[in-house]
C-alpha positions as CSV (number, residue, x, y, z in Angstrom):
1,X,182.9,82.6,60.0
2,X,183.1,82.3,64.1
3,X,180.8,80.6,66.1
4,X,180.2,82.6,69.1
5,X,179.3,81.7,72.7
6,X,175.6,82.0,72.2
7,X,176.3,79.0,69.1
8,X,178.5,77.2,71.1
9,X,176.3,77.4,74.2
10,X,173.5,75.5,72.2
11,X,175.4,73.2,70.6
12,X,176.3,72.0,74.5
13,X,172.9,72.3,75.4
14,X,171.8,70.3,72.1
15,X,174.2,67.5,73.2
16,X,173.6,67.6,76.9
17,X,169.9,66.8,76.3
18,X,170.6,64.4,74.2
19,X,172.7,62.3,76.5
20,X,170.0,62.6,78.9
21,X,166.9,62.3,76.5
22,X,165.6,59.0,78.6
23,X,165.5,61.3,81.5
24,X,162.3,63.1,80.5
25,X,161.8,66.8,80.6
26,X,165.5,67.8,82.2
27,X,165.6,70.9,84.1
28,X,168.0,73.7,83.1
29,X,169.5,73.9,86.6
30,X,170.9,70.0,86.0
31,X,172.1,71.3,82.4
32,X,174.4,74.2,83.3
33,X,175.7,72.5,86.4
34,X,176.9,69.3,83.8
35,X,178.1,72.1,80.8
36,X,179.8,74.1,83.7
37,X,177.3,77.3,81.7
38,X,175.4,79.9,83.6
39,X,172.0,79.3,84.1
40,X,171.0,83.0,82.8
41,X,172.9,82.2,79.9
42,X,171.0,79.4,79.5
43,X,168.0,80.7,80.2
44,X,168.5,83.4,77.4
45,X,169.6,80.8,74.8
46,X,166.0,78.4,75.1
47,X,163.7,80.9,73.4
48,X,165.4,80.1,70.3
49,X,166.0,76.5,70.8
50,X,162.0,76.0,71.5
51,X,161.5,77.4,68.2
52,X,162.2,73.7,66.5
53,X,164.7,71.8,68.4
54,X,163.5,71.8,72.3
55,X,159.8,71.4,74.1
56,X,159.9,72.8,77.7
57,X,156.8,72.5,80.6
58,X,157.0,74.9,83.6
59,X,156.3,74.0,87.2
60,X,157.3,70.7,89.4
61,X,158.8,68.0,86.8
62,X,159.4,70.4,84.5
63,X,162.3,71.0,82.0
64,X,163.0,70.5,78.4
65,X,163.8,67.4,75.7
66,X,164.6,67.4,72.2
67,X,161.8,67.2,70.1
68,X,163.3,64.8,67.8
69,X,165.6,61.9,68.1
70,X,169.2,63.6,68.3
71,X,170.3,61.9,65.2
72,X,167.8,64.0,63.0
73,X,169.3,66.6,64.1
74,X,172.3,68.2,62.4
75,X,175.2,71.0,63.4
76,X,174.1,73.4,61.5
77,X,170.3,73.5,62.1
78,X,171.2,74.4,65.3
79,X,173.7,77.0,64.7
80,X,171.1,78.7,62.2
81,X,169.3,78.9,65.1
82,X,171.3,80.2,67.5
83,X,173.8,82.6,65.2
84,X,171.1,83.1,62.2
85,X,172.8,83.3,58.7
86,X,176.0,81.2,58.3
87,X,177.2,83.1,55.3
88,X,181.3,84.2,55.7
89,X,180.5,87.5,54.3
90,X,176.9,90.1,54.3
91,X,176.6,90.3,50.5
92,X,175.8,86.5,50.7
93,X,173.5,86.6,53.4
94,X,169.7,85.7,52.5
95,X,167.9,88.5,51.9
96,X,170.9,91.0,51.3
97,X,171.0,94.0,48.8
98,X,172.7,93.6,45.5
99,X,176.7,94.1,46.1
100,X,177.4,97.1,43.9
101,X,181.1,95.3,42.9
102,X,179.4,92.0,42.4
103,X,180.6,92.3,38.8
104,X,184.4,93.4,40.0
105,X,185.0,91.5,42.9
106,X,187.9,89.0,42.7
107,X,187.0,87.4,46.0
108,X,182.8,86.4,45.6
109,X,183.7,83.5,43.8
110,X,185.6,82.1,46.6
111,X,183.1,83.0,49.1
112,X,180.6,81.8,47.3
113,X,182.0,77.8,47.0
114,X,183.3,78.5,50.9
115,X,179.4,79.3,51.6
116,X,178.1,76.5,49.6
117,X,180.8,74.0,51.0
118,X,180.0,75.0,54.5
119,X,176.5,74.6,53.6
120,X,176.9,70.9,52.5
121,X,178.5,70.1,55.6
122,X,176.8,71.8,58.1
């Protein structure tokens, strides 16, 4: 499993807002001049985090804060977010057809405790 930009881009974002949640709605501008990160970038990456992590308002004053206090939040939630399905390899993925070498495969059983693992800590 990698984490690309677009996860590691939200994790900064996640943890930028949260240093500055006493700041009210922040604007995006402040963000990516702290986290050194494009503001298009940024601006591409806040459709998914307003799904369940971030509340925004346009117009003077405007910005975004964390909906919830930053220790409810957790690593992975926001990487399921951003990158969608954790899982190491496609057969495990939700919603994936049956493998057709489920029964023959010398390798699911590993993926399967590194997926659940993973899952425990993230």
């Amino acid at each position: 499993m990698k984490i690309s930009t677009k996860g590691r881009y939200s994790l900064r974002v996640i943890i930028d807002l949260a240093e500055h949640r006493n700041s009210g709605y922040i604007p995006m501008k402040e963000v990516a001049a702290r986290q050194k990160i494009s503001l298009k970038y940024i601006e591409k990456l806040m459709p998914l985090l307003t799904k369940s992590l971030v509340e925004g308002i346009h117009g003077k004053g405007g910005g975004y804060k964390l909906k919830r206090e930053p220790e409810f939040l957790t690593v992975g939630e926001i990487l399921r977010l951003a990158e969608g399905d954790l899982a190491p390899v496609s057969c495990l993925e939700k919603g994936a057809p049956p493998c057709e070498i489920t029964e023959e495969c010398r390798t699911i059983s590993m993926w399967k405790d590194f997926y659940e693992m993973t899952n425990k800590f993230f």
